[in-house]
OpenMM code with the backbone's topology and positions (N, CA, C; nanometers):
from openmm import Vec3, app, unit

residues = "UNK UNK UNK UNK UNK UNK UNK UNK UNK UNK UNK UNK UNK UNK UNK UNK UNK UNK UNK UNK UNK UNK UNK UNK UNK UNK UNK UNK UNK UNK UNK UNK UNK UNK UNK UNK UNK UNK UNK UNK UNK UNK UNK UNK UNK UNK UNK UNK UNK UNK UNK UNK UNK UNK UNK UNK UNK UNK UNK UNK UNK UNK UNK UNK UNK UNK UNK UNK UNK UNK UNK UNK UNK UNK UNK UNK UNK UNK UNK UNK UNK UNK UNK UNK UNK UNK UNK UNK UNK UNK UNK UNK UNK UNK UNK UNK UNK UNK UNK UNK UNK UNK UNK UNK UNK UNK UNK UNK UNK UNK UNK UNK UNK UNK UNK UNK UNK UNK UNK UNK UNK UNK UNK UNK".split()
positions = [
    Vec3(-9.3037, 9.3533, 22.9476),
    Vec3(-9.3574, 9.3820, 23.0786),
    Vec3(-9.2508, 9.3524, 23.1843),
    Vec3(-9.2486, 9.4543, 23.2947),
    Vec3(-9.1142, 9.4512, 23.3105),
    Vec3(-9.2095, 9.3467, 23.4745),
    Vec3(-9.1314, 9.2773, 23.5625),
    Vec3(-9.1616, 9.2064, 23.6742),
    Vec3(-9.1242, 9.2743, 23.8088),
    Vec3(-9.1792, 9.2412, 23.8964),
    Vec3(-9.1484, 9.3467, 24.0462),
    Vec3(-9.1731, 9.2000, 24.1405),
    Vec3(-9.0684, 9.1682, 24.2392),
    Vec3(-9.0550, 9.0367, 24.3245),
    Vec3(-9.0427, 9.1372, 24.4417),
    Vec3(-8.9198, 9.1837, 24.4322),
    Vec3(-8.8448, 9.2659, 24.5841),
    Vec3(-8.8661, 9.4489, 24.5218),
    Vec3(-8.8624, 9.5024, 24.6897),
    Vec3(-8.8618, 9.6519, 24.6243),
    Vec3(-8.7251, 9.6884, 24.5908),
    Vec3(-8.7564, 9.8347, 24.5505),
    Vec3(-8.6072, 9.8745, 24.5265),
    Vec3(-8.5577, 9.9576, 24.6402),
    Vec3(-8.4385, 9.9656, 24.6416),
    Vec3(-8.3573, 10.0707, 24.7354),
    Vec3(-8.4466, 10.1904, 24.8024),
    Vec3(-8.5003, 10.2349, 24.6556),
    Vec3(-8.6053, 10.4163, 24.7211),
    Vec3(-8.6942, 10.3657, 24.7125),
    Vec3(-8.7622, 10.2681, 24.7136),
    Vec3(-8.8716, 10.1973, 24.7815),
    Vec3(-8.8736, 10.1677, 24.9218),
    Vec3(-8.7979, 10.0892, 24.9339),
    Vec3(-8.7210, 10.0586, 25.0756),
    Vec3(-8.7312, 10.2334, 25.1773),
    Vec3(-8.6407, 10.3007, 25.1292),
    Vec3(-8.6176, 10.4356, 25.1925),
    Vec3(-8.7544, 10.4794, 25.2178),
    Vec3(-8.8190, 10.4938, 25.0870),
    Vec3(-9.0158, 10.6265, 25.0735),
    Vec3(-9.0455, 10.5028, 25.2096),
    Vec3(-9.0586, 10.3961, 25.2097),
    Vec3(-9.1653, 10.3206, 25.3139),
    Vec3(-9.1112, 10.3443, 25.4582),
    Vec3(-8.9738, 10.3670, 25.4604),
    Vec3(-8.9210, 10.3523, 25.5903),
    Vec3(-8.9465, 10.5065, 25.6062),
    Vec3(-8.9683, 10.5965, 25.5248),
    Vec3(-8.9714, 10.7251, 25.6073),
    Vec3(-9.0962, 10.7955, 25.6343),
    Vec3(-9.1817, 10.7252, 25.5417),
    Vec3(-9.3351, 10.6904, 25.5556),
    Vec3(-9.3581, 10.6470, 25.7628),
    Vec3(-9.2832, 10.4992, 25.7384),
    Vec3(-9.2965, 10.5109, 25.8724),
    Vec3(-9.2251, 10.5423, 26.0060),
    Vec3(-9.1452, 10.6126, 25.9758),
    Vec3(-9.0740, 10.7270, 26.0427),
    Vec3(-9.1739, 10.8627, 26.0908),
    Vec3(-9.2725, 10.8624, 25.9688),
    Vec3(-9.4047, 10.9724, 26.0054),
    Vec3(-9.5380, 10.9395, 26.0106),
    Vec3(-9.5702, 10.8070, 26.0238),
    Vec3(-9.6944, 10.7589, 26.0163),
    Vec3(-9.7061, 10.6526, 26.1259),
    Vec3(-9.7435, 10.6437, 26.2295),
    Vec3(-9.8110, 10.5836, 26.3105),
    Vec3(-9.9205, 10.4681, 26.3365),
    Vec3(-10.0024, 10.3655, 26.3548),
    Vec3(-10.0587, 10.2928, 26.2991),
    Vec3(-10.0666, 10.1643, 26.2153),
    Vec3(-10.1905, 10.1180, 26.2287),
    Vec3(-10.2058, 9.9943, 26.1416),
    Vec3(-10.2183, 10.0200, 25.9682),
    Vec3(-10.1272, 9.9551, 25.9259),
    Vec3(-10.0799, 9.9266, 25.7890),
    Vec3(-10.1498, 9.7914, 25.7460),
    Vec3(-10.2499, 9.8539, 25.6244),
    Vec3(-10.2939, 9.6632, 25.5496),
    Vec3(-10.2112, 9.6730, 25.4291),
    Vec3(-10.1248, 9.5803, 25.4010),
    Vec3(-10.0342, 9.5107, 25.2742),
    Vec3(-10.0973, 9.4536, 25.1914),
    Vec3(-10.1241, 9.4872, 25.0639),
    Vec3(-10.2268, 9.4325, 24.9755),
    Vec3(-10.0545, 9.3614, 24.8866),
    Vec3(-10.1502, 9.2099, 24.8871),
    Vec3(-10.0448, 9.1697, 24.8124),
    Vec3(-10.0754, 9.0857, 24.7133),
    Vec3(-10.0214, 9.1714, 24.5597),
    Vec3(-10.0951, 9.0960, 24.4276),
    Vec3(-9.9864, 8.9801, 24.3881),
    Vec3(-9.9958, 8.8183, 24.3763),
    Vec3(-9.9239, 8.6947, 24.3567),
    Vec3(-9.8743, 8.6652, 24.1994),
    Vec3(-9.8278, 8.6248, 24.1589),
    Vec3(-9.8094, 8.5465, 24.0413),
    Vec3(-9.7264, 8.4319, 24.0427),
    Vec3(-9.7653, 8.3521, 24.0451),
    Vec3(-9.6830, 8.2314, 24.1178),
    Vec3(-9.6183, 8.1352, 24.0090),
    Vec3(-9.4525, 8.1159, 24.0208),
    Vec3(-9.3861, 8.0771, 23.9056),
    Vec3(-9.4177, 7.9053, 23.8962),
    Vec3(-9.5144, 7.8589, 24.0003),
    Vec3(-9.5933, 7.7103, 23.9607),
    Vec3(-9.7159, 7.7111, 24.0293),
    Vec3(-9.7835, 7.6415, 24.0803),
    Vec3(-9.9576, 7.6238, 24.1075),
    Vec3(-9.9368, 7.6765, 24.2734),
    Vec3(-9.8605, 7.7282, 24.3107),
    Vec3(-9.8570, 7.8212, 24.4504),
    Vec3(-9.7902, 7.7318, 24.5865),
    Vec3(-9.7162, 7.6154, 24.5005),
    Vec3(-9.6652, 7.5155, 24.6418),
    Vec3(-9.5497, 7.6122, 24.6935),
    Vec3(-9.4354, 7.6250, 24.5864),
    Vec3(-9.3445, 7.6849, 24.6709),
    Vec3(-9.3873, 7.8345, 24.7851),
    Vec3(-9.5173, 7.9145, 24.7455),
    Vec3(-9.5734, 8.0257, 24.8048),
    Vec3(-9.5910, 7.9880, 24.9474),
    Vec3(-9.6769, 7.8654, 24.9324),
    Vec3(-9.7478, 7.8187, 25.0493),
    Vec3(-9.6596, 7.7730, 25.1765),
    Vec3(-9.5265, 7.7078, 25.1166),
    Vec3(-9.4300, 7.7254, 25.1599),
    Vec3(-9.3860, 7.8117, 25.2383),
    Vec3(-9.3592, 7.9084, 25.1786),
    Vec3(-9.2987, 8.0281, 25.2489),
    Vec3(-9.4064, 8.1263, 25.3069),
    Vec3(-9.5294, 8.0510, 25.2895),
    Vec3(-9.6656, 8.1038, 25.3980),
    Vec3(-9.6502, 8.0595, 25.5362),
    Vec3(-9.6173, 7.8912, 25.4943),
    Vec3(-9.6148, 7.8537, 25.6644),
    Vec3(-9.4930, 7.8885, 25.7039),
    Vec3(-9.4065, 7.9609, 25.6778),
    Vec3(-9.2731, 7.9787, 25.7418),
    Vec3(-9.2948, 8.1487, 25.7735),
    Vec3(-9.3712, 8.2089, 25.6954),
    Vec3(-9.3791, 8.3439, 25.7725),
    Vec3(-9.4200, 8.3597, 25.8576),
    Vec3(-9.5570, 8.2504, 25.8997),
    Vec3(-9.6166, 8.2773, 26.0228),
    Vec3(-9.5802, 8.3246, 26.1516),
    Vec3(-9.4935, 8.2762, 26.1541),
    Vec3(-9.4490, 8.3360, 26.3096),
    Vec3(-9.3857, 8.4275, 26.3294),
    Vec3(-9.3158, 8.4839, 26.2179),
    Vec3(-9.2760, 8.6086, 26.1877),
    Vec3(-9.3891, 8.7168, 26.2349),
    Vec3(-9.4759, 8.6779, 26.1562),
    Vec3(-9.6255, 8.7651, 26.1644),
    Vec3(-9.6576, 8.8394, 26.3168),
    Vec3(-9.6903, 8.6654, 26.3384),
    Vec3(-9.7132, 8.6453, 26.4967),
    Vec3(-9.6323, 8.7875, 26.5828),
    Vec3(-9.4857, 8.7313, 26.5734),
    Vec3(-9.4048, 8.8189, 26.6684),
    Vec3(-9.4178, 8.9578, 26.6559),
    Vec3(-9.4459, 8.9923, 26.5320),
    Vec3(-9.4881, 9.1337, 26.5516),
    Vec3(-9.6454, 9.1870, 26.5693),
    Vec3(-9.7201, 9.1235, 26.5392),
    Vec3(-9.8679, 9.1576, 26.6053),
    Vec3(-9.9364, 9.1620, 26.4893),
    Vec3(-9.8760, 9.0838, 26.3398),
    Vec3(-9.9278, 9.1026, 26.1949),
    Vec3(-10.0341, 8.9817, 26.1808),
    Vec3(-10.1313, 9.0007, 26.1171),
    Vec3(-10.1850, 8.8944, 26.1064),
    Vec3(-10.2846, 8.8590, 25.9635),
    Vec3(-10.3145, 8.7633, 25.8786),
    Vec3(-10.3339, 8.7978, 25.7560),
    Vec3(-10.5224, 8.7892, 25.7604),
    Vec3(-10.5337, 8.8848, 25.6875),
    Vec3(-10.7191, 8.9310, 25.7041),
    Vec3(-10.7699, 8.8739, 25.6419),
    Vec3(-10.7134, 8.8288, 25.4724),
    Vec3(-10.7534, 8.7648, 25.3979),
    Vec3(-10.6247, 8.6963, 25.3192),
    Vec3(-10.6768, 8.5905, 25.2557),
    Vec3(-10.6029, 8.5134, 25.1467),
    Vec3(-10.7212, 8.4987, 25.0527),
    Vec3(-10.6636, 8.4508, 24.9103),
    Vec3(-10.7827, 8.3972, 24.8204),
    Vec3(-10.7059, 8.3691, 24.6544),
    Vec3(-10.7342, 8.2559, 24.5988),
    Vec3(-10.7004, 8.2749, 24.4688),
    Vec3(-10.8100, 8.3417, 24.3723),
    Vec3(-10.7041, 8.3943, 24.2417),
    Vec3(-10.8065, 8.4739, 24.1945),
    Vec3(-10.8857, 8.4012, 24.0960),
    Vec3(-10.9982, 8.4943, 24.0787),
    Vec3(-11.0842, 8.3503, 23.9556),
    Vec3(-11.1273, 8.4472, 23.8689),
    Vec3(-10.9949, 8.4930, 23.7617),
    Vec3(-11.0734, 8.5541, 23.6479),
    Vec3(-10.9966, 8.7134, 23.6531),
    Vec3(-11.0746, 8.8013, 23.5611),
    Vec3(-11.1063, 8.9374, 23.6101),
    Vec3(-11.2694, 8.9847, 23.5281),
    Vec3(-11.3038, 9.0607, 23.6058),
    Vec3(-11.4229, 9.1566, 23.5876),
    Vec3(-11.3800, 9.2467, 23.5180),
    Vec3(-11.2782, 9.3383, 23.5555),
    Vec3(-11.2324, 9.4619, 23.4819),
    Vec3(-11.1096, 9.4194, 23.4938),
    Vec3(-11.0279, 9.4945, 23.3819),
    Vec3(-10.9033, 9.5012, 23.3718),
    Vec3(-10.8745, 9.4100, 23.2239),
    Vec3(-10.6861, 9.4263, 23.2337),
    Vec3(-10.6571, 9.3151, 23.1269),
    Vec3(-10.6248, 9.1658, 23.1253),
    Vec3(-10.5433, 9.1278, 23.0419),
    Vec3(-10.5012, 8.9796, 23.0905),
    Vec3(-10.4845, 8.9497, 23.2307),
    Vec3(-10.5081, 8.8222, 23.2145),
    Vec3(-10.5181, 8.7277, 23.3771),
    Vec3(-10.3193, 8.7751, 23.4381),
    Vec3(-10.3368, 8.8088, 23.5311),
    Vec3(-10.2023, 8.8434, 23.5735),
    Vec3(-10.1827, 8.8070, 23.7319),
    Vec3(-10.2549, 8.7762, 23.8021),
    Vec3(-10.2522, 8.7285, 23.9067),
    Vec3(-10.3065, 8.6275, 23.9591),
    Vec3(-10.2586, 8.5556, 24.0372),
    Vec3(-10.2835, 8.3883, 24.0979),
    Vec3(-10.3272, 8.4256, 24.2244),
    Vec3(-10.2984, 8.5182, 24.3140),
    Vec3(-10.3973, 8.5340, 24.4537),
    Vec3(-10.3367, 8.6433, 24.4830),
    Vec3(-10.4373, 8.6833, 24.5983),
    Vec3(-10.4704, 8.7800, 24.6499),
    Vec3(-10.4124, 8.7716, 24.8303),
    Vec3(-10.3172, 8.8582, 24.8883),
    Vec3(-10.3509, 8.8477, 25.0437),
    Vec3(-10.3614, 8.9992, 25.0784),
    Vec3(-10.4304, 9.0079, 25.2229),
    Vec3(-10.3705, 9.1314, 25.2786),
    Vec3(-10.3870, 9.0882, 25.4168),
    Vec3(-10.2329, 9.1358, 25.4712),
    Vec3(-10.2121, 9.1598, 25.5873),
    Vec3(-10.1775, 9.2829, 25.6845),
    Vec3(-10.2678, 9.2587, 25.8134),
    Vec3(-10.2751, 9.4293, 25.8570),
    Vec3(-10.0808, 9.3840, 25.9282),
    Vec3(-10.0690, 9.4886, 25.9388),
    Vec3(-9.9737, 9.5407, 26.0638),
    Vec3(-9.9866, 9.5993, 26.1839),
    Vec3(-9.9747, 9.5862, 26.2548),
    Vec3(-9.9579, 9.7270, 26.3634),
    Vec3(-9.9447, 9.8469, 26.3187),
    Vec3(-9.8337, 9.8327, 26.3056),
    Vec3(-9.7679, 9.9654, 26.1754),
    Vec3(-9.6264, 9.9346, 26.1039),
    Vec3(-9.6853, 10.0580, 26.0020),
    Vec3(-9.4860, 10.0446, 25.9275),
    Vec3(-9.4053, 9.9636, 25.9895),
    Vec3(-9.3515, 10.0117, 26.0962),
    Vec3(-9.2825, 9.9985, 26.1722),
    Vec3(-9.2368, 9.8368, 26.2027),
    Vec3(-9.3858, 9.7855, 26.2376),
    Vec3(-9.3455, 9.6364, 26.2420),
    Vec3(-9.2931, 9.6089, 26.1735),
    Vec3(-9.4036, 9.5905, 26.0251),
    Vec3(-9.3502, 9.5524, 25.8469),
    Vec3(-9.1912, 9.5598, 25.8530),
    Vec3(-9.1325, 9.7235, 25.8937),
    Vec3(-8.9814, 9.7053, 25.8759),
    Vec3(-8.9143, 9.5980, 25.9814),
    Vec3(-8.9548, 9.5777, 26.0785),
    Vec3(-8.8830, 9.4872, 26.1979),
    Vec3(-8.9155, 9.3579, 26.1392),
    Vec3(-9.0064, 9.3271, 26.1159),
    Vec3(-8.9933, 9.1820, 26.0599),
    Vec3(-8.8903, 9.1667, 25.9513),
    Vec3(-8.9474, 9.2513, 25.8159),
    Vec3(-8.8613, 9.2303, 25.6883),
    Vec3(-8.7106, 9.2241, 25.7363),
    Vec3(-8.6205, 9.2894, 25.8091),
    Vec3(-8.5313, 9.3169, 25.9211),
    Vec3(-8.4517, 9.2322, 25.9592),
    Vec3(-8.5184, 9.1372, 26.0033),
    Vec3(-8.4934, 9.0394, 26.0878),
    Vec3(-8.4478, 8.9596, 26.0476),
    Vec3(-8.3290, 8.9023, 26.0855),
    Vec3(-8.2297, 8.7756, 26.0684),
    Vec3(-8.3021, 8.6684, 25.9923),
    Vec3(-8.3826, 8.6081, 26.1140),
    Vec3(-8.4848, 8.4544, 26.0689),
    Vec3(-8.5816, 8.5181, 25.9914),
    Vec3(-8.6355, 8.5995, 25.9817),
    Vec3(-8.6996, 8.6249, 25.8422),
    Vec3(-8.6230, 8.6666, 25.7319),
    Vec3(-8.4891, 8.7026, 25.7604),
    Vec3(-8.4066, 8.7110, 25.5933),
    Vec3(-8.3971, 8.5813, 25.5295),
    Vec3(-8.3636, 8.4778, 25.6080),
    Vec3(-8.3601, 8.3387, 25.6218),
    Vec3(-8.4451, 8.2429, 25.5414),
    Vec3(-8.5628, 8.3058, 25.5572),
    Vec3(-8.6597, 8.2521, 25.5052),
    Vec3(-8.7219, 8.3512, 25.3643),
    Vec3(-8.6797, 8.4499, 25.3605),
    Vec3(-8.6996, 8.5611, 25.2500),
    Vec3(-8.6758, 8.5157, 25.0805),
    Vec3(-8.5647, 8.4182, 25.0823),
    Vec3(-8.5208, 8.3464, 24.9260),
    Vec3(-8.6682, 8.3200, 24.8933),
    Vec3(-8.7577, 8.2060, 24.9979),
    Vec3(-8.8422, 8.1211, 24.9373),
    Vec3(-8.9430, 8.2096, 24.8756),
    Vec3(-8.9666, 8.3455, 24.9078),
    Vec3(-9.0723, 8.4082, 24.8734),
    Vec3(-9.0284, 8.4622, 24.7521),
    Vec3(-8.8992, 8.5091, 24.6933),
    Vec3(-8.8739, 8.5235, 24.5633),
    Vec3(-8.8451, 8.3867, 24.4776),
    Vec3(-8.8183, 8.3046, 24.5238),
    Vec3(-8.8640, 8.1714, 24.4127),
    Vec3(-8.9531, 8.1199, 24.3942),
    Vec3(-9.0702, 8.1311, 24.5001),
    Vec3(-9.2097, 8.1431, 24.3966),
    Vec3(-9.2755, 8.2292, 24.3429),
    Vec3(-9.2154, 8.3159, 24.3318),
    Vec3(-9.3218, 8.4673, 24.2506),
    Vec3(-9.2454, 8.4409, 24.1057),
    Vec3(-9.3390, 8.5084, 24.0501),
    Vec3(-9.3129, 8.5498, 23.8669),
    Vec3(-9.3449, 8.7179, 23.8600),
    Vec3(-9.4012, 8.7452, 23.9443),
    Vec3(-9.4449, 8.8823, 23.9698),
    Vec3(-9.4967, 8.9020, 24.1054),
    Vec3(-9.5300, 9.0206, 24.1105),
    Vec3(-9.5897, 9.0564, 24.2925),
    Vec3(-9.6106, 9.2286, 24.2620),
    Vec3(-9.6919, 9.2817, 24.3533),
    Vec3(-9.7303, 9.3913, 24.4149),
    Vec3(-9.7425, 9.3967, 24.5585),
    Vec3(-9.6597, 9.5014, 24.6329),
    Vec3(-9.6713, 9.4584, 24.7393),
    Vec3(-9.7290, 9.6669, 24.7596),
    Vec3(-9.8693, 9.6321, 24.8536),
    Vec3(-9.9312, 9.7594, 24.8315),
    Vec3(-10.0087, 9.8366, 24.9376),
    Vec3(-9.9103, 9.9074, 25.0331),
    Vec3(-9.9411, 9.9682, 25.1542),
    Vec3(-10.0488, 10.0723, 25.1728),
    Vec3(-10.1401, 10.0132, 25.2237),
    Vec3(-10.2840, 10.0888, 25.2301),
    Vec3(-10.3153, 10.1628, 25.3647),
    Vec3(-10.3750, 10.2548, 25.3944),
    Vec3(-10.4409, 10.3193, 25.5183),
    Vec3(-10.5752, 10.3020, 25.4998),
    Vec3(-10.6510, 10.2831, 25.6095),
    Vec3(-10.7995, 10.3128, 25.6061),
    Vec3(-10.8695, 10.4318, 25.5760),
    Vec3(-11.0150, 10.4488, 25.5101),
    Vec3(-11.0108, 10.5854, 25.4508),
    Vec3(-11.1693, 10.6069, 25.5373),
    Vec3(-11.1013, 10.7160, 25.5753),
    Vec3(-11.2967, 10.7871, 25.6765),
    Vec3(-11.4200, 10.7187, 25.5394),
    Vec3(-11.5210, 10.7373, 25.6227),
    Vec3(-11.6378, 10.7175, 25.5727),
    Vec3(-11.6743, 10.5861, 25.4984),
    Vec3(-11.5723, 10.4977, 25.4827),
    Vec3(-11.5876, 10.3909, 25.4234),
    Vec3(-11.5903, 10.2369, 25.4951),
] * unit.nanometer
topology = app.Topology()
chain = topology.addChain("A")
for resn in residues:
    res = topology.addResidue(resn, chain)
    for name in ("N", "CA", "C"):
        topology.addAtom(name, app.Element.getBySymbol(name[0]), res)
């Protein structure tokens, strides 16, 4: 099973040109796997904050997971999603000097990650 921490290059590019044509609030679904009981995460939770802040991001939910209902093996330790403004922010933060700064801590506590850009869908 192969692991996903950081995106790749044409990851990077599809999102930035995504928001190059998309306008709007962006929610970041983000699936955890945490390489110990989530200290170093939490870590680099309270250090994003203000990152967040400065761009107008703010997190909707957090939660650890308990289990699964459907699916296979246990593969994830928590759950967040945070809206954005838009793309746009997401790229200005990720971007940013003092958030590169602080960017290591979030790949030394993952063992895995999904990081998973959602739009809102009519009728729901």
């Amino acid at each position: 099973m192969s692991t996903h921490i950081d995106p790749t290059e044409e990851q990077v590019h599809a999102f930035a040109a995504r928001a190059a044509e998309k306008d709007g609030p962006v929610h970041m679904l983000n699936l955890l796997a945490f390489v110990d009981d989530g200290e170093l995460y939490l870590e680099y939770g309270v250090a994003v904050g203000a990152h967040l802040e400065r761009v107008g991001a703010s997190i909707v939910y957090a939660g650890n997971v308990d289990g699964l209902l459907i699916g296979g093996a246990d593969e994830w330790d928590a759950v967040a999603v945070v809206r954005y403004p838009s793309r746009a922010a997401f790229l200005e933060m990720v971007t940013d000097p003092g958030y590169q700064e602080i960017a290591p801590l979030r790949t030394r506590a993952l063992r895995d990650s999904r990081l998973i850009p959602t739009d809102s869908m009519d009728g729901f």
